[in-house]
N, C-alpha and C positions, 0 to 999 in steps of 0.2 A: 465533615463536622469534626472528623477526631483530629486531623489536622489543627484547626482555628482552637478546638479546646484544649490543645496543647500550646499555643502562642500564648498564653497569657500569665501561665503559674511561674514562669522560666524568667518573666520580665519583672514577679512579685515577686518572686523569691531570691533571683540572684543576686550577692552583694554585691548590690554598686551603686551609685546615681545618676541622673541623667539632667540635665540643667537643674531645677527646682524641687522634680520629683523625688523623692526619696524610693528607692525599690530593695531596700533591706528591711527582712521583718521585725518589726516592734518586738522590746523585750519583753512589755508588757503591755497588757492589753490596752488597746486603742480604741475608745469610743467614736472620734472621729472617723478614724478608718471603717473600723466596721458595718457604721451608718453610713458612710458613702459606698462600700461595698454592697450591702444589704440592697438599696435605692440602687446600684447600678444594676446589679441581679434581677430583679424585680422589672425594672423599664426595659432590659433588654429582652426578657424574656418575654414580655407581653409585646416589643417589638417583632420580637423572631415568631413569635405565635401567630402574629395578625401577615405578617410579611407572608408565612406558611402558607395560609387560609387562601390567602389572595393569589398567589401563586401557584397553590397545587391542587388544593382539597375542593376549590370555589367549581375548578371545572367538571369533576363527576357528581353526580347524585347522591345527597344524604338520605337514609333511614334509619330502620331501628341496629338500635346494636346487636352487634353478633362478631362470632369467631369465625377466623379462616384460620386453616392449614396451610403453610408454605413451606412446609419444613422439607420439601423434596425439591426447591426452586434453587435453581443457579449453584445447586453441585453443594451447598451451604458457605456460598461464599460471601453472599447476605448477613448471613448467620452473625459471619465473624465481624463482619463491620459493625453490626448492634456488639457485638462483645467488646471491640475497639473503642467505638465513643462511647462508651458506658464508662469505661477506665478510665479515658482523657477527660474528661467531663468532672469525676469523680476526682480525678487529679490537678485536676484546674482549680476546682472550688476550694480543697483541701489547702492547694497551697496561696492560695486570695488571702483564706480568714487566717492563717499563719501568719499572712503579712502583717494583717490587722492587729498582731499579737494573740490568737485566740492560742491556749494551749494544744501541741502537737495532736495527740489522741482524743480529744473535742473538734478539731477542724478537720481531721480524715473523718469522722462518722457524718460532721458537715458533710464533706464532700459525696460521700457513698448516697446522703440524701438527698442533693442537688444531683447529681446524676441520674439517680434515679426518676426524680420529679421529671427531669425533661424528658426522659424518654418513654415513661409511663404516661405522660403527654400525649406526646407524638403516635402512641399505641391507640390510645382510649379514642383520638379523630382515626386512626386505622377502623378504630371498630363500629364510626358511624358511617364509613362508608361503601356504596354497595360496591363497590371496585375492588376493595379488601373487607377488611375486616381485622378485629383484634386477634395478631397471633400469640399463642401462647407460645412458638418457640422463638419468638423474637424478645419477648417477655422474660422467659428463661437465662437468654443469648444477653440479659442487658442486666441481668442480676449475676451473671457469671463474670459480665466484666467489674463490674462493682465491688465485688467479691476478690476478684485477681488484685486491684488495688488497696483493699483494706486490709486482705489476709498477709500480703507482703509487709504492711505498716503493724500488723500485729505481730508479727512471728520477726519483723528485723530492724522495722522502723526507717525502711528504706525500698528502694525497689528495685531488686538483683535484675530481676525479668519484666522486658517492655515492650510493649507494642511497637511495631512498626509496618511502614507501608513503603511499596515503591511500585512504580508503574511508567511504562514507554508508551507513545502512541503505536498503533499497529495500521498498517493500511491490508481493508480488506478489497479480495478479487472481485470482478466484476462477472463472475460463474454466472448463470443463468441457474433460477430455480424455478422448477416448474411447479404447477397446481394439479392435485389429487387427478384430475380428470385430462391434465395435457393440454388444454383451454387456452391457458395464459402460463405468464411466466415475469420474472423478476429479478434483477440482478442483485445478490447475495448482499453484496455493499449497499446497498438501497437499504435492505433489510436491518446489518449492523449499523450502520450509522442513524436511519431515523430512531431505533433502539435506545442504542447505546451511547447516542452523542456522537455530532461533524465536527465538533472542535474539541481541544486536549483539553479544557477546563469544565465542561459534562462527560468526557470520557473518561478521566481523572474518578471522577467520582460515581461514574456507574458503569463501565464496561470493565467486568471482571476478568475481562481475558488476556486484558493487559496488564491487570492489576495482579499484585503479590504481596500479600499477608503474610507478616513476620512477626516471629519470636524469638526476639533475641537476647544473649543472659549474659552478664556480667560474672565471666570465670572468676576473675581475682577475688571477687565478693564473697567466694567459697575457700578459699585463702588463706592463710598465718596472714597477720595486718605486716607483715615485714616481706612478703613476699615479692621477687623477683619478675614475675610474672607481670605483663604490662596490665596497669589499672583498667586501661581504656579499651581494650581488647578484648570485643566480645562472638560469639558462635551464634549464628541464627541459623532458625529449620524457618523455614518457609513455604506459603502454601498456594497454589494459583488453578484456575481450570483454561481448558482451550475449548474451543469451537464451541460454545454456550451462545447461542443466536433464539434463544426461547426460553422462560422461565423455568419453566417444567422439564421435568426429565422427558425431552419429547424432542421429536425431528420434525413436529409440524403446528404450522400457525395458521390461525382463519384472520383474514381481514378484517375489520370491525367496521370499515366504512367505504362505501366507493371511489376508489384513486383511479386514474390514467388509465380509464376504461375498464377495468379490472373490477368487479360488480362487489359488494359487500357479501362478508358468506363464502368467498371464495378458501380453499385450504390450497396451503404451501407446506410442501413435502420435502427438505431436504438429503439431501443423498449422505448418507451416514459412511457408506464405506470413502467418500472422498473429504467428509468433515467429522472426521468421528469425535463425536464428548468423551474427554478426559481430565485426568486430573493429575496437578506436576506436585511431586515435593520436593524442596532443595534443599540443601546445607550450604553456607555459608560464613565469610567470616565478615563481622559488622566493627563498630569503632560508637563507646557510649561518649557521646560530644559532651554529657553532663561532666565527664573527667577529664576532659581536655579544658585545660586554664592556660590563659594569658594575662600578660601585664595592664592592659586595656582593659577595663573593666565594660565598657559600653560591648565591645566587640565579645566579650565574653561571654554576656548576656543573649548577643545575636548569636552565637556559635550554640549554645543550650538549646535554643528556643527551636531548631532543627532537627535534634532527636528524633521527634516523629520519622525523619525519614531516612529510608535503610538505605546507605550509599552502597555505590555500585563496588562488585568485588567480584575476585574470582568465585565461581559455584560450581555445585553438583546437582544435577537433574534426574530424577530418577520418574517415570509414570507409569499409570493404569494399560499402557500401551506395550507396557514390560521393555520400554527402552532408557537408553541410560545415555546422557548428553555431559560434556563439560563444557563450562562457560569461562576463557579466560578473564572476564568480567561483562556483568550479570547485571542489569539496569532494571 
């Protein structure tokens, strides 16, 4: 999501054109624009709500509403993705109604609103169903990123510090895990991929273990405006977990339903001293593509609209494991 809600602000806002389009913002406000922005917002949004329903929410059970706690699930590397698309969402919108000509500090509170709308959304069907429920640290996690982008728009009128993501596919072993009682057993891979996603475009976006949560900041931004120091050159800490094969701080999963002879009810017990959960943090150096220009203006636009993603560089690995790795470059 925070990918897709980063493609769109980088196409309104860059100056340039594209055949007929215009994608440089209005000096002044645009009633046209902003009614077709408005209508586009609106239909997409009731598309991606019904498209949701259909898709994810239609297959478990509704009831009444209620909270759940996940705030101990997947190390909180959950967490951060609600803090992610809360920000690009918020940055999306902000730079739409800009285009429309809305003034600078009316179109960032726009956006902090539309981000919010959609993920308070997304929260409130968490909370009609029995499978979750509404979290309040996911709630938290989506007012934090909200917050990261308005407070940089208050205090600089620009954004020093940005989100990023980066992620490789991983292939997992084919280990045997066996079940609490020794009964049966399951090969590990079985386990990550129905999870976590068989292909890199669901693993992308749900298998934490290959994914990497960055923040990275724009040095020069801190700067004399005459300095020496390359504009586009920026420092990210970065944050990822390994062997995360269960939601829960746990090394065991019950089946929910009868597979390959394997009865419902059954628990899966994995071996912790040969997949132990941890968690990496890195240093890094990144490159902000919003300061990198060319003569092209279309190519300009495509080179922006990339940011979201934290290119490969050398890094430092430091984990929970008390070891310490370097990457001559770091995917």
């Amino acid at each position: 999501m925070a990918l897709l809600s980063y493609l769109f602000p980088n196409f309104c806002t860059a100056q340039t054109q594209f055949r007929s389009i215009s994608f440089t913002p209005a000096d002044t406000f645009s009633r046209p624009r902003c009614w077709a922005l408005s209508g586009l917002s609106v239909a997409s949004f009731g598309a991606s709500t019904y498209w949701l329903y259909n898709a994810w929410y239609k297959q478990y059970d509704r009831g009444k509403f209620h909270f759940f706690n996940d705030n101990g699930e997947w190390m909180q590397m959950d967490k951060l993705g609600h803090v992610v698309a809360t920000y690009y969402e918020s940055r999306w919108a902000a730079g739409m109604y800009r285009w429309a000509g809305v003034k600078p500090r009316k179109s960032d509170w726009i956006g902090v609103g539309y981000g919010m709308l959609i993920q308070t959304s997304l929260e409130l069907a968490d909370g009609f169903s029995n499978k979750w429920g509404f979290s309040k640290g996911d709630y938290l996690a989506n007012i934090t990123g909200a917050g990261f982008f308005i407070g940089q728009q208050l205090a600089w009128n620009e954004q020093r510090f940005s989100f990023k993501v980066s992620s490789f596919p991983k292939s997992y072993p084919n280990t045997l895990v066996y079940s609490a009682d020794g009964q049966y057993s399951t090969p590990l891979s079985n386990r990550a991929y129905s999870l976590l996603g068989d292909n890199y475009a669901l693993s992308f976006a749900k298998d934490y273990n290959e994914q990497t949560q960055w923040l990275s900041v724009n040095l020069a931004s801190f700067m004399a405006k005459d300095t020496r120091f390359p504009k586009w050159l920026n420092l990210a800490l970065g944050y990822s977990i390994e062997n995360a094969f269960v939601g829960a701080n746990s090394y065991s999963w019950t089946q929910t339903t009868a597979k390959n002879g394997i009865p419902a009810g059954t628990v899966f017990v994995i071996d912790k001293n040969q997949f132990p959960r941890y968690r990496q943090f890195f240093l890094s150096l990144d490159i902000d593509m919003t300061k990198v220009h060319c003569k092209n203006h279309f190519l300009n636009t495509l080179i922006h609209t990339f940011n979201v993603i934290k290119i490969p560089a050398p890094a430092l690995e430091i984990n929970t494991l008390g070891k310490f790795r370097a990457y001559p470059l770091y995917f």
